[in-house]
C-alpha angles and dihedrals in degrees: 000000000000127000145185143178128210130197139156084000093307121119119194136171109263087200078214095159096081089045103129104268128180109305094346130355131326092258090064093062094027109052150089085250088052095050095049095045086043094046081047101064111038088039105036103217123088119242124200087232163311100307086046080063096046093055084063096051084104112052113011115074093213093053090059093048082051088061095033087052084045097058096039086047095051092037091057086044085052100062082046082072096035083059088052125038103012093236122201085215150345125251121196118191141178130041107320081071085082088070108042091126103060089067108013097099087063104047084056092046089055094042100051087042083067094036105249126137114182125145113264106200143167122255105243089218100054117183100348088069095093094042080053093041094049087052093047 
């Protein structure tokens, strides 16, 4: 789970992975490694990934609470920001943006509960951001 922050035209790693979360850090709830073991058990069955569980959004019941835990789980991470460093918008980035869709709505739904109203955008660059970012 990468992060960064910019600001006045400086860029710098936010190591956010590791921020307190819940009951550990914010990788345990917010990663590939947290959507297989969590399709796992409430489905019973292990998938390779994230993207094996969003070939399933659309017919399999379990797959669609994954997503839906997902956004309301990332939505709760992001006041946690909020709280912290005041954004003007929120960038997500890699390969969980293909399927921003799946748990957008609740992300927005936590967020205006606790009225905030940020952005919340995907990065043009997806996943190849950090390959770009590493050459720069």
């Amino acid at each position: 789970m990468g992060t960064a922050t910019y600001k006045n035209g400086i860029s710098a790693d936010a190591d956010l992975w590791q921020m307190p979360f819940r009951d550990g850090i914010a990788e345990d709830y917010l990663s590939t490694r947290w959507f297989v073991s969590r399709y796992e058990e409430l489905a019973g069955e292990a998938v390779k990934d994230a993207k094996a569980i969003s070939a399933l959004y659309e017919t399999v019941d379990n797959a669609k609470k994954v997503f839906h835990e997902f956004g309301t789980t990332l939505g709760e991470f992001i006041i946690q920001l909020v709280d912290l460093n005041q954004p003007e918008a929120i960038v997500l980035g890699g390969n969980i943006c293909r399927g921003l869709s799946f748990f957008e709505p609740q992300v927005k739904e936590v967020l205006q509960k606790k009225g905030i109203n940020l952005p919340v955008i995907t990065a043009m660059l997806s996943e190849y951001a950090p390959i770009i970012g590493a050459c720069s």
